[in-house]
DRENKEVO-141649 format. One record per atom (N, C-alpha, C): residue number from 1; residue in one letter; x, y, z. Coordinates in Angstrom, 1 decimal. Each point is the difference from the previous one (the first is absolute). Example, Ala and Ser with C-alpha at 12.3 -4.5 7.8 and 13.67 -1.06 7.14 Angstrom:
2
<filo = 1; nuke = A; X = 13.2; Y = -5.7; Z = 7.8>;
<filo = 1; nuke = A; X = -0.9; Y = 1.2; Z = 0.0>;
<filo = 1; nuke = A; X = 0.9; Y = 1.2; Z = 0.0>;
<filo = 2; nuke = S; X = -0.4; Y = 1.1; Z = -0.7>;
<filo = 2; nuke = S; X = 0.9; Y = 1.1; Z = 0.0>;
<filo = 2; nuke = S; X = -0.8; Y = 1.1; Z = 0.8>;
END
This chain:
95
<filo = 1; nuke = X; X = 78.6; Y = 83.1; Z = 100.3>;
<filo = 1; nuke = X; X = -1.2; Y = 0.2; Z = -0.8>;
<filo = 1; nuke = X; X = -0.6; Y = -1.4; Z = -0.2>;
<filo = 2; nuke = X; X = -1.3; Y = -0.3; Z = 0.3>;
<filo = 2; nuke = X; X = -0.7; Y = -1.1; Z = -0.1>;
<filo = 2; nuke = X; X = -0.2; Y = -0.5; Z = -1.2>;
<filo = 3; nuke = X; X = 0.3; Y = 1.1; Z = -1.1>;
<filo = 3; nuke = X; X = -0.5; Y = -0.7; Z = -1.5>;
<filo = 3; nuke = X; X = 1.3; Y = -0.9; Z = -0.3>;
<filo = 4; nuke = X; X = 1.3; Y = 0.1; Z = 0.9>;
<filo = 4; nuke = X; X = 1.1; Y = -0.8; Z = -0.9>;
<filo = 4; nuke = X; X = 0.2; Y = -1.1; Z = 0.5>;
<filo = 5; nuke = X; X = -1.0; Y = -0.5; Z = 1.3>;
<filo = 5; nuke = X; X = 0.2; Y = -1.7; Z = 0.6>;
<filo = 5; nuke = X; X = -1.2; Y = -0.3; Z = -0.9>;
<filo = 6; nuke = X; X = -0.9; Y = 0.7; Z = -0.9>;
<filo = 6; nuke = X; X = -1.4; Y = -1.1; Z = -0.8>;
<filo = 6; nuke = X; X = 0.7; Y = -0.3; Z = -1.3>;
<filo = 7; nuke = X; X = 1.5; Y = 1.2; Z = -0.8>;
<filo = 7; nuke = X; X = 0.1; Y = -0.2; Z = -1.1>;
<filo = 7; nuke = X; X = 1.5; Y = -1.1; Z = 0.4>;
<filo = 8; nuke = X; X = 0.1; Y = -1.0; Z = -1.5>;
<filo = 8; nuke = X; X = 1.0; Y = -0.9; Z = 0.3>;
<filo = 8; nuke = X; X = 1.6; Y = 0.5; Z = -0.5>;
<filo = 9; nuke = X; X = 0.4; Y = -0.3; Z = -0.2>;
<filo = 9; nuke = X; X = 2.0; Y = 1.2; Z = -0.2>;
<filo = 9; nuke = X; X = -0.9; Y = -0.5; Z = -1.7>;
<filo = 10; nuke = X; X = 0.7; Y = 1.3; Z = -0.5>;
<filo = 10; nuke = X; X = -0.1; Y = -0.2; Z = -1.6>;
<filo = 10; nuke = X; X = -1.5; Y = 0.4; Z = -0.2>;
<filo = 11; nuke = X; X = -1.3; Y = 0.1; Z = 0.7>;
<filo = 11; nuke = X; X = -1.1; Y = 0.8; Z = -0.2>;
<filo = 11; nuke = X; X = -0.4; Y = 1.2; Z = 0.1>;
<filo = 12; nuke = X; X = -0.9; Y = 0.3; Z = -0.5>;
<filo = 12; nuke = X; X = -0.3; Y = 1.2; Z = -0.4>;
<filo = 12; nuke = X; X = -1.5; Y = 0.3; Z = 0.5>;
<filo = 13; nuke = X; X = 0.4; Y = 1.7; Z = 0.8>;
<filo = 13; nuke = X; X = -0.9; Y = 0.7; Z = 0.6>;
<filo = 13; nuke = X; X = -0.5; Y = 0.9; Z = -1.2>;
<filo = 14; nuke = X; X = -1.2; Y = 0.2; Z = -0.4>;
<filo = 14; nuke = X; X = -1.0; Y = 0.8; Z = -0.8>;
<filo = 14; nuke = X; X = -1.2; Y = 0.6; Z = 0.9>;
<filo = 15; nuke = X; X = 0.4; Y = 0.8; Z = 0.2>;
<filo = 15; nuke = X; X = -1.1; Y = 1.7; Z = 0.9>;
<filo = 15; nuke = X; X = -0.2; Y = 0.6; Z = -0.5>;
<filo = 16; nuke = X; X = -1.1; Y = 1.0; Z = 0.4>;
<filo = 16; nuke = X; X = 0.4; Y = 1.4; Z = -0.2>;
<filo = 16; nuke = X; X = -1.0; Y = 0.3; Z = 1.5>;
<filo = 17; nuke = X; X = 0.4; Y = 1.5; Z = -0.1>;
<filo = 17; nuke = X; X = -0.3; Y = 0.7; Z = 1.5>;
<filo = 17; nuke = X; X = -0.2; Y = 1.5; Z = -0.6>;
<filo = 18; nuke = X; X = -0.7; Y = 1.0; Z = 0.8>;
<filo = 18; nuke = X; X = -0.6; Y = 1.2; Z = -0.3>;
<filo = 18; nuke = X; X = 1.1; Y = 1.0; Z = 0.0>;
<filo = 19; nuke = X; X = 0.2; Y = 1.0; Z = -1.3>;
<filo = 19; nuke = X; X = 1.0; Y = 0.6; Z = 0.3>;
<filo = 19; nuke = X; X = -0.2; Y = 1.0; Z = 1.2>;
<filo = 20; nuke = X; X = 0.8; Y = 0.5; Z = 0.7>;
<filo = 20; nuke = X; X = 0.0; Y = 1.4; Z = 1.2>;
<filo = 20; nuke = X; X = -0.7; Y = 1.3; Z = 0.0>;
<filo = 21; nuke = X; X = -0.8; Y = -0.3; Z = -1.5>;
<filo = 21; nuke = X; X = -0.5; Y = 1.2; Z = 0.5>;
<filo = 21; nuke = X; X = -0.8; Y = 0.7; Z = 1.0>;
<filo = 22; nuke = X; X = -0.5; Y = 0.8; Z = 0.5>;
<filo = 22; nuke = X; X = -0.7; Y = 0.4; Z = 1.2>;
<filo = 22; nuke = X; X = -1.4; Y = -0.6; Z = -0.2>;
<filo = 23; nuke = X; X = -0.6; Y = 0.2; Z = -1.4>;
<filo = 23; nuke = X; X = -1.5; Y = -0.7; Z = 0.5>;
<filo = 23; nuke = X; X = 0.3; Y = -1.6; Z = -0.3>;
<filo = 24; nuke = X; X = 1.3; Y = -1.0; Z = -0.6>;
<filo = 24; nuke = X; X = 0.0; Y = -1.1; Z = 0.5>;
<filo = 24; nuke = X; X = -0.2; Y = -0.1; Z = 1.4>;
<filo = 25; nuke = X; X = 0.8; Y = 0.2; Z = 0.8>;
<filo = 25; nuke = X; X = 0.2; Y = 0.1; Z = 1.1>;
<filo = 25; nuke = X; X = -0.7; Y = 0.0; Z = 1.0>;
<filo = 26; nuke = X; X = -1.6; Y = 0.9; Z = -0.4>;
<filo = 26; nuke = X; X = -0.9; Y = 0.3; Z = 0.9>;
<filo = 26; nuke = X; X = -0.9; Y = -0.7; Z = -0.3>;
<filo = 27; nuke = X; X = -0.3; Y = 0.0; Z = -1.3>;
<filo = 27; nuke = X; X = -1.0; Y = -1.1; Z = -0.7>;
<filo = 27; nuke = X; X = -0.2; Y = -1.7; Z = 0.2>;
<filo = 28; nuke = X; X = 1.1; Y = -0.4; Z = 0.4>;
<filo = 28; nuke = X; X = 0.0; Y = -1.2; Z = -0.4>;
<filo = 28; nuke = X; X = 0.5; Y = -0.9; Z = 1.5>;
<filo = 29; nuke = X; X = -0.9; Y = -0.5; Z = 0.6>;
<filo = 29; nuke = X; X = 0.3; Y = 0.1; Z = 1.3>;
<filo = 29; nuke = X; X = 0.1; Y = -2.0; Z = 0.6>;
<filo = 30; nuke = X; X = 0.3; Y = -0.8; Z = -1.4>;
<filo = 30; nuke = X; X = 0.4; Y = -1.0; Z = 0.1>;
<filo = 30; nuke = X; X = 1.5; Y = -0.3; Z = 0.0>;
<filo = 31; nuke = X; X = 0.9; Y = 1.2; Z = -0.4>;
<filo = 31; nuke = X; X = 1.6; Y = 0.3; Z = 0.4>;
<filo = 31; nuke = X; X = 0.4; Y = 0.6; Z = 0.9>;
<filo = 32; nuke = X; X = 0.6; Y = -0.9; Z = 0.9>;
<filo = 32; nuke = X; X = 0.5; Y = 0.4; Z = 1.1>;
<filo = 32; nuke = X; X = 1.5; Y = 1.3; Z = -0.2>;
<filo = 33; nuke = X; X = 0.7; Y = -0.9; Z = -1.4>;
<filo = 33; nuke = X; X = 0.7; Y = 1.2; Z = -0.1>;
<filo = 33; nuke = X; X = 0.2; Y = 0.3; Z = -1.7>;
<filo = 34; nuke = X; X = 0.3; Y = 0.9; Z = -0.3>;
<filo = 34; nuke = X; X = -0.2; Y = 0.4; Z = -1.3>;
<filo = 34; nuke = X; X = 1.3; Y = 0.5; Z = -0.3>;
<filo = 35; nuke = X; X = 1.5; Y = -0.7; Z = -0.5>;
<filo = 35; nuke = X; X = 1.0; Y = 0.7; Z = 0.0>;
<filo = 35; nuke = X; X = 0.5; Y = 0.9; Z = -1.6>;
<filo = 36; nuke = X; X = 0.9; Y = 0.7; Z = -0.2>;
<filo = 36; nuke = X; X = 0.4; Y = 0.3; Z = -1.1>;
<filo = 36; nuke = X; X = 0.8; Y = -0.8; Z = -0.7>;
<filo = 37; nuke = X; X = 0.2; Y = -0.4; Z = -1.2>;
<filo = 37; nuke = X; X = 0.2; Y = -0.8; Z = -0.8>;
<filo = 37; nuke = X; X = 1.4; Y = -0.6; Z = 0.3>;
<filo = 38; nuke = X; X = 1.5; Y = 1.1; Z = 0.2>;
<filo = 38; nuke = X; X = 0.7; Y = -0.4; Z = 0.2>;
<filo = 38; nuke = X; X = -0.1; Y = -0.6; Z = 1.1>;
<filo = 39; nuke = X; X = -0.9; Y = 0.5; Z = 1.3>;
<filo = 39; nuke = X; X = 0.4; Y = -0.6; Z = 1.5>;
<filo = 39; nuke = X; X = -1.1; Y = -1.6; Z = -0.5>;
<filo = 40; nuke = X; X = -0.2; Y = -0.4; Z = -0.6>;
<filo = 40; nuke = X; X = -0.4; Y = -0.9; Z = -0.3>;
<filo = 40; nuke = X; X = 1.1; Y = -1.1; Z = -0.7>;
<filo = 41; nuke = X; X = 0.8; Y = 0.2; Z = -0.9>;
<filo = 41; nuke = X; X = 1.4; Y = -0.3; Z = -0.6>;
<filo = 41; nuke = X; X = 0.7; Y = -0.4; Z = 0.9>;
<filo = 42; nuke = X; X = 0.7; Y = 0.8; Z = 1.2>;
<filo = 42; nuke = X; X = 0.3; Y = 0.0; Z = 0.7>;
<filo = 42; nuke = X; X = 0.0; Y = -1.3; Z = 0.8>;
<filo = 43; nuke = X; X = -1.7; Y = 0.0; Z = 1.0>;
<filo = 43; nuke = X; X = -0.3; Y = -0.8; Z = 0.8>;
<filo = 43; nuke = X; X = -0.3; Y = -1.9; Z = -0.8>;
<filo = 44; nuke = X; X = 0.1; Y = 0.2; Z = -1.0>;
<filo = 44; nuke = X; X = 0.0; Y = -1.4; Z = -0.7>;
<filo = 44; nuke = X; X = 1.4; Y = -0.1; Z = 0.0>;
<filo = 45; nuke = X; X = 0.9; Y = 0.4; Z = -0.2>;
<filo = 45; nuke = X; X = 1.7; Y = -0.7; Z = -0.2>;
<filo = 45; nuke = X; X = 0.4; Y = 0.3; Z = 0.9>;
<filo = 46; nuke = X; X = -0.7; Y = 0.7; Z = 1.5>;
<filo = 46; nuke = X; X = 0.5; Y = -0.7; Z = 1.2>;
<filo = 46; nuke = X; X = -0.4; Y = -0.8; Z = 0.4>;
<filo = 47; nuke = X; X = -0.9; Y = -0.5; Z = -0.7>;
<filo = 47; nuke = X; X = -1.0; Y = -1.7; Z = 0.7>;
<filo = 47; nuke = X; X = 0.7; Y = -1.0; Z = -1.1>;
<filo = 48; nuke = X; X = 1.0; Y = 0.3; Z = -0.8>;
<filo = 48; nuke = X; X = 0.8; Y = -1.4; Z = -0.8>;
<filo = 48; nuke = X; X = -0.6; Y = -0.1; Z = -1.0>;
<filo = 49; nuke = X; X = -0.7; Y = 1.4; Z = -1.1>;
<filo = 49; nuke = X; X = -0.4; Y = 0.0; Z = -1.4>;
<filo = 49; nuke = X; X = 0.9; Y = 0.3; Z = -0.7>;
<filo = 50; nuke = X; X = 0.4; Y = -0.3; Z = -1.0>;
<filo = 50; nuke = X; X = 0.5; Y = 0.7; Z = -1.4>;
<filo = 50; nuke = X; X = -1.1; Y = 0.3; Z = -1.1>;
<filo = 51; nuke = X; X = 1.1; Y = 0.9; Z = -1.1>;
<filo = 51; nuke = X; X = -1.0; Y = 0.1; Z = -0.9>;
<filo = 51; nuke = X; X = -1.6; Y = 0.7; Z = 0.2>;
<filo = 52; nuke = X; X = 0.3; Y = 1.0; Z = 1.1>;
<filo = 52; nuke = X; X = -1.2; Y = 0.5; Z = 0.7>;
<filo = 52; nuke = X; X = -0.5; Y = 1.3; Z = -1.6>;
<filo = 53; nuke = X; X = -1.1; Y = -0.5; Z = -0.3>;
<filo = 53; nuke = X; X = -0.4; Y = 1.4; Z = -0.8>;
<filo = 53; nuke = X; X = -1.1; Y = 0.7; Z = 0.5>;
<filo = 54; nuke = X; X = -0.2; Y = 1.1; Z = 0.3>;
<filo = 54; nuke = X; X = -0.9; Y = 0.7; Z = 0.5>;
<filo = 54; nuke = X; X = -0.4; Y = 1.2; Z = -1.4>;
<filo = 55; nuke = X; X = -1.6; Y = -0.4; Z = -0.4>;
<filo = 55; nuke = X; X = 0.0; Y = 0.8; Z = -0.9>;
<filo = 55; nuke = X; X = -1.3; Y = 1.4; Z = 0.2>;
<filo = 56; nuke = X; X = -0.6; Y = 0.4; Z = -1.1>;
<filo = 56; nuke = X; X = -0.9; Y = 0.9; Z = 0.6>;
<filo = 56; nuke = X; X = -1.1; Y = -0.3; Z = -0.9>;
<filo = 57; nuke = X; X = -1.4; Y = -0.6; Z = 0.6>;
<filo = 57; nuke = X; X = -1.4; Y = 0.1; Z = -1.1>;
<filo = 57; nuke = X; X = -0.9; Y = 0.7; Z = 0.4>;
<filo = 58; nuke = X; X = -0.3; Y = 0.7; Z = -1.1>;
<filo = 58; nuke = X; X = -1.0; Y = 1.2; Z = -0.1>;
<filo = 58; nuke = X; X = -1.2; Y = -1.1; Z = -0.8>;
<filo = 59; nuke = X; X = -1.4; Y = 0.2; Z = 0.4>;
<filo = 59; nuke = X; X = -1.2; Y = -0.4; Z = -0.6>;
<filo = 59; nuke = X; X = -0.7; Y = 0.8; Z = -0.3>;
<filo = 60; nuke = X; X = -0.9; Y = 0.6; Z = -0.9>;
<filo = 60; nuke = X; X = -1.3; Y = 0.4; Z = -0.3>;
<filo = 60; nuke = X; X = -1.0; Y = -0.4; Z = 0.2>;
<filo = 61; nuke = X; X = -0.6; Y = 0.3; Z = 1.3>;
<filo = 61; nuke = X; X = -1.3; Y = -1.0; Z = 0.6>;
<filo = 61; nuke = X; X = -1.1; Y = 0.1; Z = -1.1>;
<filo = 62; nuke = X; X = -0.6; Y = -1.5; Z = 0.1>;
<filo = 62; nuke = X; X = -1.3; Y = 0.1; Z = -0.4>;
<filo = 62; nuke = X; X = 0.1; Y = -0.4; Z = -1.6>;
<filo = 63; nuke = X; X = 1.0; Y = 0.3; Z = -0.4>;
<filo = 63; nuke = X; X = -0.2; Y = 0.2; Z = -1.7>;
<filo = 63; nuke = X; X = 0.5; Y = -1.2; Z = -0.7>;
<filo = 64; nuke = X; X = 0.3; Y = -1.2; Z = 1.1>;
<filo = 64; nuke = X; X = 0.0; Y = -1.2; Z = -0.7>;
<filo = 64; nuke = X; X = -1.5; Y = -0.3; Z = -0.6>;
<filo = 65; nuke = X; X = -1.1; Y = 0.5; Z = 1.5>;
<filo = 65; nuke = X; X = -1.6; Y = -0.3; Z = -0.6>;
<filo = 65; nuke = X; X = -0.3; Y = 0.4; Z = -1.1>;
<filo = 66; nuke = X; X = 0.7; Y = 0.6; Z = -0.8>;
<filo = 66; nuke = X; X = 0.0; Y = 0.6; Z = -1.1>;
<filo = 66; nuke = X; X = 0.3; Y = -1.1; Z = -0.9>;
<filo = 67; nuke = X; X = 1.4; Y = -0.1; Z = -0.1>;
<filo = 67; nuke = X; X = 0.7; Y = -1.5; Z = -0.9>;
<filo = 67; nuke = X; X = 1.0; Y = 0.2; Z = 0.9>;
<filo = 68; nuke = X; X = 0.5; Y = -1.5; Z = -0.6>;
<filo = 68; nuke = X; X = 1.2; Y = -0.6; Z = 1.4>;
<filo = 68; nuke = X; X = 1.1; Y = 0.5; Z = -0.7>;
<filo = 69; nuke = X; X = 0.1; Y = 0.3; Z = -1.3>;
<filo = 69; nuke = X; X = 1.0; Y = 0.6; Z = -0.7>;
<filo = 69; nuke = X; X = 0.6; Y = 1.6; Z = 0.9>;
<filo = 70; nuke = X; X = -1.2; Y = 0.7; Z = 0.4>;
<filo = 70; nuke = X; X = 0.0; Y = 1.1; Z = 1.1>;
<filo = 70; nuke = X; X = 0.8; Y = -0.1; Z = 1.2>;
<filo = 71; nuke = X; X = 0.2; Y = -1.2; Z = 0.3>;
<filo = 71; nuke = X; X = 0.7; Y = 0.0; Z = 1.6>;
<filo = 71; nuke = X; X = 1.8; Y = -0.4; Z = -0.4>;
<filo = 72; nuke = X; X = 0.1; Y = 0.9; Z = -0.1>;
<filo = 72; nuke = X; X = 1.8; Y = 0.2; Z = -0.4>;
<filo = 72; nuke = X; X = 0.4; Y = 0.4; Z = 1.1>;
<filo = 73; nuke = X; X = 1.5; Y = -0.4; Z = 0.0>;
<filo = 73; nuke = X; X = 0.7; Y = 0.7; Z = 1.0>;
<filo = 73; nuke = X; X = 0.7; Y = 1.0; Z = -0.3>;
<filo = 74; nuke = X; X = -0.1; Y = 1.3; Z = 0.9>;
<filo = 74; nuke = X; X = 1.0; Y = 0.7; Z = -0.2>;
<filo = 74; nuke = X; X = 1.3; Y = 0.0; Z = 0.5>;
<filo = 75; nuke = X; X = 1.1; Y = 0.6; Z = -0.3>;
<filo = 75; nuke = X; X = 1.6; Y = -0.7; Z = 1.1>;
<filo = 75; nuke = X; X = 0.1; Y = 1.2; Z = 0.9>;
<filo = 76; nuke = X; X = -0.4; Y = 0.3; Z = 0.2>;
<filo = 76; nuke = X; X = 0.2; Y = 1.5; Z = 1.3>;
<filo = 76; nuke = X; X = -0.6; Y = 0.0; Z = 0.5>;
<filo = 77; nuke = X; X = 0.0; Y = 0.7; Z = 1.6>;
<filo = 77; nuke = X; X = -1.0; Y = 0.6; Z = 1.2>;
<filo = 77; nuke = X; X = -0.4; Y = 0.8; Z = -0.7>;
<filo = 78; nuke = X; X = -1.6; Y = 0.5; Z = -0.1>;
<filo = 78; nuke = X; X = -0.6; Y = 1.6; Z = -0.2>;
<filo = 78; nuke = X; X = -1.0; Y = -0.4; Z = 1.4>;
<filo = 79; nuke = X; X = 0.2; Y = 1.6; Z = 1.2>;
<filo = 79; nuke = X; X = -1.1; Y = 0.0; Z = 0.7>;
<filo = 79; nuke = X; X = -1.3; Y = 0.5; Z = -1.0>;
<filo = 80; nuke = X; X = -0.7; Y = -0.3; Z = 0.8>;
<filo = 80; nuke = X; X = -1.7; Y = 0.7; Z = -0.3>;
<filo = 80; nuke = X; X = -1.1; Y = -1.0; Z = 0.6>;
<filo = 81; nuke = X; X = -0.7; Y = 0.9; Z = 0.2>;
<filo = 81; nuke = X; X = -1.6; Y = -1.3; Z = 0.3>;
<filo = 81; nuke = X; X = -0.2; Y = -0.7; Z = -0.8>;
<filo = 82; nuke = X; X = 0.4; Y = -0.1; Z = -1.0>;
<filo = 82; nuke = X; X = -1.3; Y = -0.6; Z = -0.6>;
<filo = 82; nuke = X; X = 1.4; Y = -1.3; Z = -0.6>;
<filo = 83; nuke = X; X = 1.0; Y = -0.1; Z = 0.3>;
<filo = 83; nuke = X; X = 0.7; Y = -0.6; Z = -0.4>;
<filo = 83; nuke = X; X = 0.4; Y = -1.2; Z = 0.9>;
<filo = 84; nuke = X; X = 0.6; Y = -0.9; Z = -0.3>;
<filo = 84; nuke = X; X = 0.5; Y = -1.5; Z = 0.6>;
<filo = 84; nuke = X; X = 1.7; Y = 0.1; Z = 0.3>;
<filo = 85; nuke = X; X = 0.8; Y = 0.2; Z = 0.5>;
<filo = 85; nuke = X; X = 1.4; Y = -0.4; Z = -0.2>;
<filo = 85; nuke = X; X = 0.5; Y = -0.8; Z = 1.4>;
<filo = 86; nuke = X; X = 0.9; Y = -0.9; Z = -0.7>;
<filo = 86; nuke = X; X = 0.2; Y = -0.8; Z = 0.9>;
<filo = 86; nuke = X; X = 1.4; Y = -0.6; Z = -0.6>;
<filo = 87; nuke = X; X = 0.9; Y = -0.5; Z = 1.0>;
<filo = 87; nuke = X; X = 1.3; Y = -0.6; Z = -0.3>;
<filo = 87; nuke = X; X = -0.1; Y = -1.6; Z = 0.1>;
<filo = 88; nuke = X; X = 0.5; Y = -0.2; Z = -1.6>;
<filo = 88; nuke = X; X = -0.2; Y = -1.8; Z = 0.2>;
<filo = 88; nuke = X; X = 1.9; Y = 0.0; Z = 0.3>;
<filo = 89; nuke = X; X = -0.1; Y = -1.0; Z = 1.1>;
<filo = 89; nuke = X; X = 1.3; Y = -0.8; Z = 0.2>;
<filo = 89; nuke = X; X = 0.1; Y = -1.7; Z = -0.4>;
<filo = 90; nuke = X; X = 1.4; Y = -0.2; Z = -0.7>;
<filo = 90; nuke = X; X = 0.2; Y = -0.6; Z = -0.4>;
<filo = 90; nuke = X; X = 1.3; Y = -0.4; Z = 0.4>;
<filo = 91; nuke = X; X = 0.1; Y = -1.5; Z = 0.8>;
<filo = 91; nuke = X; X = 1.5; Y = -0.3; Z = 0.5>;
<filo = 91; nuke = X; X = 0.1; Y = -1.5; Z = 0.2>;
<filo = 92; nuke = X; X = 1.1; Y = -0.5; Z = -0.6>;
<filo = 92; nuke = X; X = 0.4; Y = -1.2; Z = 0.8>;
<filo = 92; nuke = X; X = 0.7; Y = -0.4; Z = 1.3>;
<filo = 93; nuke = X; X = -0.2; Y = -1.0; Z = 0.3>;
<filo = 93; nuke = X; X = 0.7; Y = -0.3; Z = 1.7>;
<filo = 93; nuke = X; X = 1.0; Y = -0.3; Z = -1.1>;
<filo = 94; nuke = X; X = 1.3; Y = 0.0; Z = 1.1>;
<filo = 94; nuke = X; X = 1.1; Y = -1.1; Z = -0.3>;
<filo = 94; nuke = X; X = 0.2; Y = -0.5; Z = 0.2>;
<filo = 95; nuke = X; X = 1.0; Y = -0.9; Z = -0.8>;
<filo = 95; nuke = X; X = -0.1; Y = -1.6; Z = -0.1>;
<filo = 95; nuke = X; X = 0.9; Y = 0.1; Z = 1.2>;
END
């Protein structure tokens, strides 16, 4: 994995990537691959992460324009159009 010769032992990788659903998938055509959360867990502590957290954020588009108090996260996948969800990872290399 290329991201773990940029980060130094003891650094920390902060992503996120589109969760799997089918209109991620189709929609979004700057991801080459779009994995599921665990196969994402996975593929970081075979590249020499620990401490890999893969979580789940849901957004309510648009309603920060509203107030920024509006743009909250939710902790779960919900599919739908009109929604955002996406998996932030969070992992250290090791030392």
């Amino acid at each position: 994995m290329a991201i773990s010769s940029l980060i130094k032992e003891g650094g920390l990788f902060i992503g996120s990537t589109p969760y799997p659903f089918k209109k991620n998938i189709v929609s979004d055509e700057t991801h080459l691959f779009v994995l599921h959360p665990i196969n994402w867990k996975r593929l970081f502590e075979k590249c020499g992460f620990e401490y890999v957290i893969v979580s789940a954020m849901t957004f309510l588009p648009y309603l920060w324009r509203i107030n920024k108090k509006l743009n909250f996260i939710i902790p779960f996948y919900i599919p739908g159009m009109k929604l955002v969800s996406t998996s932030l990872i969070i992992a250290r290399k090791k030392k």
